[in-house]
N, C-alpha and C positions, 0 to 999 in steps of 0.2 A: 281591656275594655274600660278600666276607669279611668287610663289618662282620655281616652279617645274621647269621653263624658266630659273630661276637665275641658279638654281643647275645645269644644262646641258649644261650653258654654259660656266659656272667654270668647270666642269669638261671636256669640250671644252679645255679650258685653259690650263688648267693642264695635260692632254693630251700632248698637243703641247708643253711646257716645259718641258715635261717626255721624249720626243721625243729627243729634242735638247739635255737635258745630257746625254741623252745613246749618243748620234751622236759623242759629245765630248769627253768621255770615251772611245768612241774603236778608236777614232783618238791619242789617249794618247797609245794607247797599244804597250809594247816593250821599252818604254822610262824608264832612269834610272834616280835617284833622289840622292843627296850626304847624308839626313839623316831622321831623323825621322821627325823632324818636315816639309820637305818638300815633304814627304809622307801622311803625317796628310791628309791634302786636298781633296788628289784625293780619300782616303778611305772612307771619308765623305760624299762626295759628291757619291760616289758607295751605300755610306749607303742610303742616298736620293734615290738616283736611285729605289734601291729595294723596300723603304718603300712608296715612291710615286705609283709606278707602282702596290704593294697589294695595297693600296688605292684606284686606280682605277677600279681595277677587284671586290674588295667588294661592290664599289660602285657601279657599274655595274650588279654588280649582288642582289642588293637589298639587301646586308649586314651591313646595317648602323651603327650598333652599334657596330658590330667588325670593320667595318673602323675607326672607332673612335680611336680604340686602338693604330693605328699607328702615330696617330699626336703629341701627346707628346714624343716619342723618337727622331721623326725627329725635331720637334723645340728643343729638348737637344742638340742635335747631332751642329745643326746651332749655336746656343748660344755658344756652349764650343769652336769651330772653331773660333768665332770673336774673344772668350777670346784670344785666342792662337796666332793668328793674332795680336794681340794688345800688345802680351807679347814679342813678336821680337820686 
């Protein structure tokens, strides 16, 4: 019973930051960038967006082990963006 509480309320959490990057992304919409690498970012973080938001919905929907599938692409996704961030 207490993990079942932990799990719901992470995915509470998660939620409400799924929330805030989409709110962020469509306030970015229409803006122009000078190149590639200050484009990097905001694709990233789009990639987040979408692979957070299937995570939710599998999780919600009792799909646990295909939710799973989505967390190592999004920790790649974070990982390569520090790299990138740290190479300017």
């Amino acid at each position: 019973m207490n993990t079942n509480k932990a799990e719901l309320t992470s995915l509470q959490l998660l939620r409400d930051m799924q929330a805030e990057l989409r709110d962020a992304l469509n306030a970015l919409g229409g803006r122009q960038a000078d190149g590639l690498l200050q484009h990097y970012p905001f694709y990233s973080a789009a990639f987040i967006n979408r692979a957070v938001e299937g995570y939710i919905y599998l999780r919600e929907s009792g799909r646990f082990n295909a939710s799973k599938l989505l967390v190592r692409p999004a920790l790649e996704k974070i990982q390569k963006g520090s790299g990138c961030k740290y190479y300017n």
